[in-house]
C-alpha positions in Angstrom: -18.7 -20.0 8.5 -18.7 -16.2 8.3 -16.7 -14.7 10.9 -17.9 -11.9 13.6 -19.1 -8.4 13.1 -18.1 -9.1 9.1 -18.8 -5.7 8.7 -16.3 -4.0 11.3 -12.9 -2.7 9.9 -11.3 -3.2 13.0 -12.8 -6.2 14.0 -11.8 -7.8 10.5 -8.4 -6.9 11.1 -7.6 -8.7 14.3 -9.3 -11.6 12.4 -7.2 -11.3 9.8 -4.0 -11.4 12.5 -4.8 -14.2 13.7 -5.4 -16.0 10.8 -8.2 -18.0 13.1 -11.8 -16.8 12.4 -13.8 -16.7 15.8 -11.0 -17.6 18.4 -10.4 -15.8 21.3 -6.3 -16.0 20.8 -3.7 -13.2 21.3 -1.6 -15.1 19.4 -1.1 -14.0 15.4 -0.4 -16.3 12.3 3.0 -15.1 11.3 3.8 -15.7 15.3 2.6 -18.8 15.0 4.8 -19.3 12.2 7.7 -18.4 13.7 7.4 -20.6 16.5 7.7 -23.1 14.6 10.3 -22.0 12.1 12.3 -20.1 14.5 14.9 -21.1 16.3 14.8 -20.3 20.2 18.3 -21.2 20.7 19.6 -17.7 19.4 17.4 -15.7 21.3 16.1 -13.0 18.9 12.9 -13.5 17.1 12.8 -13.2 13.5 10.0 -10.6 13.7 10.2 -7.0 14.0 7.9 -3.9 14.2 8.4 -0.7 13.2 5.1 0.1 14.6 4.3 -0.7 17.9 2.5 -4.1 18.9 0.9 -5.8 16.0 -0.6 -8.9 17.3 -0.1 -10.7 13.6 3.4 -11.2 15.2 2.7 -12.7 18.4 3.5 -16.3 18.9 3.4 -18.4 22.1 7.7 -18.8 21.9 8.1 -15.9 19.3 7.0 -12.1 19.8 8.0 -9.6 17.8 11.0 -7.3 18.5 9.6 -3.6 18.8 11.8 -0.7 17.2 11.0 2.8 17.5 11.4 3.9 13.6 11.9 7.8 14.5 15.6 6.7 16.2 16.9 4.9 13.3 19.7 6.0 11.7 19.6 7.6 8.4 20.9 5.5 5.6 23.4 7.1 3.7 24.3 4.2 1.0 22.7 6.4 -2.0 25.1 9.6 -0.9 27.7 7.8 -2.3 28.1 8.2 -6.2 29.0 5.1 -7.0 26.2 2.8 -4.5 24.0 5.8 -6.0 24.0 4.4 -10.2 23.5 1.2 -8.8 20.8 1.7 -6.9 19.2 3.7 -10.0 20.1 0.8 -12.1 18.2 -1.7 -9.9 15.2 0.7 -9.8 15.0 1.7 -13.4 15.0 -1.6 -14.5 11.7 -3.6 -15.6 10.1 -5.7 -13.0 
């Protein structure tokens, strides 16, 4: 079966979040995922979005937690000299 408007970026894209070609859903695969792999008892879902609402995270239990990336805080492992040659080390060498 080929899914809807196969030629529509956007349209192909919620497809592809829901990981269910041709249903109606609000729900996304990796929600999906996580409400059955999650654990409800701790209260925090195991998803999170830098990004705003992505609907490949929405499950029926599960949704994602939203963070707003521009109030992070800067990381400041690498100012130190010593966190700084590892970190070189572990991205110099060979995948």
């Amino acid at each position: 079966m080929m899914p809807p408007f196969l030629f529509s970026h956007n349209s192909q894209q919620t497809e592809w979040q829901r990981g269910w070609s041709g249903s109606m859903t609000t729900l996304g695969w990796a929600g999906r995922l996580m409400d059955v792999l999650g654990s409800v008892s701790d209260g925090i879902s195991p998803t999170f979005s830098l990004n705003g609402y992505a609907q490949l995270l929405n499950g029926s239990v599960q949704s994602a937690n939203l963070i707003n990336a521009s109030s992070l805080p800067k990381v400041n492992a690498v100012s130190n000299a010593q966190r700084r040659k590892s970190f070189d080390q572990v991205m110099s060498s060979p995948h």
